[in-house]
C-alpha positions as CSV (number, residue, x, y, z in Angstrom):
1,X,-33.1,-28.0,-39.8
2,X,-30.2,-30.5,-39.9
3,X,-28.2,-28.3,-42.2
4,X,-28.5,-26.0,-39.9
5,X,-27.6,-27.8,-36.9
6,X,-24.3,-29.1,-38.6
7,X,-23.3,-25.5,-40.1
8,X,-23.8,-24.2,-36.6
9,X,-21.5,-27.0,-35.1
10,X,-19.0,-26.2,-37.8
11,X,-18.4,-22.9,-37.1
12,X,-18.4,-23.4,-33.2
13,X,-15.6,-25.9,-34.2
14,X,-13.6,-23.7,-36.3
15,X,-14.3,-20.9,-34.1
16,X,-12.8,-22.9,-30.3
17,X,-9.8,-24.3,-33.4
18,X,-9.0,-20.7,-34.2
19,X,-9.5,-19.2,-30.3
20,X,-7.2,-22.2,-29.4
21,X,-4.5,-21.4,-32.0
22,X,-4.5,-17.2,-30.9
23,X,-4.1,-18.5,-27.5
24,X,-1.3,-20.3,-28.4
25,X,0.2,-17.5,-30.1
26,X,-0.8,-14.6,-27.6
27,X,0.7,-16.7,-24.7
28,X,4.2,-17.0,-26.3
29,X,4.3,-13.7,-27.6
30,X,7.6,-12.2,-25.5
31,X,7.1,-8.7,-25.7
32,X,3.2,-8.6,-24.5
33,X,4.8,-10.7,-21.2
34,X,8.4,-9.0,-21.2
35,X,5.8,-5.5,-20.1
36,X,4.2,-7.5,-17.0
37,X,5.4,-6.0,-14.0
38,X,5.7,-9.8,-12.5
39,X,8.4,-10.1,-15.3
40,X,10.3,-7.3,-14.1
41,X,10.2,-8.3,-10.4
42,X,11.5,-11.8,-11.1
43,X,14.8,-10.4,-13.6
44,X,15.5,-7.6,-11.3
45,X,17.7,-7.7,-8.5
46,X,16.1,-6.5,-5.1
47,X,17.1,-2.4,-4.8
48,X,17.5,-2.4,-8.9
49,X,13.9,-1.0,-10.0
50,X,14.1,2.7,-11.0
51,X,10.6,4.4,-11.7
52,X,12.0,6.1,-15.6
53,X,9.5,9.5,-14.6
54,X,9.4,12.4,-12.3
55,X,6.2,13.3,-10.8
56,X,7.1,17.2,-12.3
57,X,6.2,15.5,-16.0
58,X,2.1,16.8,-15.7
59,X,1.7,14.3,-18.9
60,X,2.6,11.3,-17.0
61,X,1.5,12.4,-13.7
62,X,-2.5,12.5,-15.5
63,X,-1.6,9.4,-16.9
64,X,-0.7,7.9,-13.5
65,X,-3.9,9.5,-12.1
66,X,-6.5,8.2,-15.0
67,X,-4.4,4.5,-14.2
68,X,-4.8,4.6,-10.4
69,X,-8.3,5.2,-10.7
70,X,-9.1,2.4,-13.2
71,X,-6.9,-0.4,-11.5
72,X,-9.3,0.5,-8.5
73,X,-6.2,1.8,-6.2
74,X,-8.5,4.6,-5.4
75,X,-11.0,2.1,-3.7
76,X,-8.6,1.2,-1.0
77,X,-6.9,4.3,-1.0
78,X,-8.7,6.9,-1.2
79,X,-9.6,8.9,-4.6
80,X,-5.7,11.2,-4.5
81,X,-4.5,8.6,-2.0
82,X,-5.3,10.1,0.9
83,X,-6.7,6.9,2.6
84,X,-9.6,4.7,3.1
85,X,-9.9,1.4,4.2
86,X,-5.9,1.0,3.8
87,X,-3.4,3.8,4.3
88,X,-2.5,7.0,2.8
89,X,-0.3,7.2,0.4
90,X,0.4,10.9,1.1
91,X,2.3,10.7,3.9
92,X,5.5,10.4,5.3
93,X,4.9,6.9,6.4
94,X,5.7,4.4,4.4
95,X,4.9,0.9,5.4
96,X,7.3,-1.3,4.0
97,X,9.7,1.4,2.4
98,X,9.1,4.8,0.0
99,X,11.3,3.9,-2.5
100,X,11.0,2.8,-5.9
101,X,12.2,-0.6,-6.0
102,X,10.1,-1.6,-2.4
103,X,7.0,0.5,-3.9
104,X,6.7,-1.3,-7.4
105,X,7.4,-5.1,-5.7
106,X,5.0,-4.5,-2.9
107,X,1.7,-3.4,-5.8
108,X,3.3,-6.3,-8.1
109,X,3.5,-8.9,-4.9
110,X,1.0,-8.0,-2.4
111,X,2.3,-7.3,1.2
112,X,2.2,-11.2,1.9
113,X,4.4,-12.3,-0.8
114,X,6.4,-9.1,-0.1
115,X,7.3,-10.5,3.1
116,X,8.3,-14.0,2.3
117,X,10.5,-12.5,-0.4
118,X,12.4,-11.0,2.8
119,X,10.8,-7.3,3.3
120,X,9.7,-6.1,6.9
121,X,7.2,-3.4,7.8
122,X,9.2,-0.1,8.8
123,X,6.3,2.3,9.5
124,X,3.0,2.2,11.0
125,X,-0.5,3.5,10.3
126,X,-3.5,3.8,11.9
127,X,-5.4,1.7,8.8
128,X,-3.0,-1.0,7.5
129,X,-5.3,-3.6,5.7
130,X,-2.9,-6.2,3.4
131,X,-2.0,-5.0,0.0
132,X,-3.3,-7.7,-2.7
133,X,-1.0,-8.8,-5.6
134,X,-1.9,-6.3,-8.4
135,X,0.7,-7.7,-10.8
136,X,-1.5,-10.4,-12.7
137,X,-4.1,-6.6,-13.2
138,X,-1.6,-4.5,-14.2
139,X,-1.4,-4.2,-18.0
140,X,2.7,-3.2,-17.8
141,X,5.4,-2.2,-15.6
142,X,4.8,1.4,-17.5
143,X,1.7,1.9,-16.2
144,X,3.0,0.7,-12.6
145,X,5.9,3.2,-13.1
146,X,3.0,5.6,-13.8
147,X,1.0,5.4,-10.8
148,X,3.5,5.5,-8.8
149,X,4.4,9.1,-10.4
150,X,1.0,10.1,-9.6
151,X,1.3,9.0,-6.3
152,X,4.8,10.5,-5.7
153,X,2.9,13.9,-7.0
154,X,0.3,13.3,-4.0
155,X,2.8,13.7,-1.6
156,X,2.4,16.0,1.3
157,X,4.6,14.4,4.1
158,X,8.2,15.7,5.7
159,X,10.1,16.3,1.7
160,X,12.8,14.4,3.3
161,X,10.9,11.2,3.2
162,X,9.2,11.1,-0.3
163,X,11.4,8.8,-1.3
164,X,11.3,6.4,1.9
165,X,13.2,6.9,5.4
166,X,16.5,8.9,4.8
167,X,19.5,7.7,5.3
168,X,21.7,8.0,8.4
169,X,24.4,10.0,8.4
């Protein structure tokens, strides 16, 4: 029974030595954190972030679709993004700005961090519950950049506002 007891203990030992040592090395690994969409917020100047897809590309657009619905936007949102307990995403309102750069900081941030990092709401909706920081859930900025494709897909507002208010002239 001792023997036992003491090759059990050993191999919790070695086992919390070797967790402890992949820790190490999974937390300093630069590429897995250079992906997180946090990452890209903080090296990024404010207006710089570019979504790399259109939402014509139909691969990326199911992509963005299977993503949305496992990060749980679709809970809030609404299963296309059509609403729910937080606004649509398929309209020509956009809360805090349409375009890529606001979109991608406001998932990453949440809308209170969004704020304090100098943003103001532009649009109103009917439903306006606060966006939570999805950055720490979000695998990568690729999959960020991908459901915001499928949500640019979704669209069904005024085309002159996909991308956020125009422009004056």
């Amino acid at each position: 029974m001792n023997r036992v007891l003491v090759g059990c203990m050993m191999a919790i030992v070695t086992m919390a030595t070797a967790v402890g040592l992949l820790g190490r090395v999974w937390a300093a690994d630069p590429p897995a954190a250079a992906g997180a969409p946090a990452d890209l917020v903080k090296s990024t100047p404010k207006g710089k972030l570019a979504n790399p897809y259109k939402d014509s590309q139909a691969d990326i657009v199911a992509q963005g679709e299977t993503l949305f619905r496992s990060y749980s936007c679709s809970g809030c949102h609404g299963g296309n993004g059509g609403g729910g307990m937080c606004p649509p995403l398929t309209n020509d309102t956009w809360v805090y700005g349409g375009d890529d750069d606001t979109l991608f900081r406001l998932v990453t941030l949440g809308s209170d961090d969004l704020q304090k990092a100098g943003y103001t709401r532009t649009g109103h909706e009917n439903v306006v519950g606060p966006m939570p920081p999805m950055g720490p859930i979000i695998k990568s900025s690729d999959d960020l950049w991908k459901i915001i494709t499928f949500i640019r897909s979704n669209y069904h507002g005024d085309p002159s506002y996909k991308f956020g208010a125009p422009a004056n002239p």
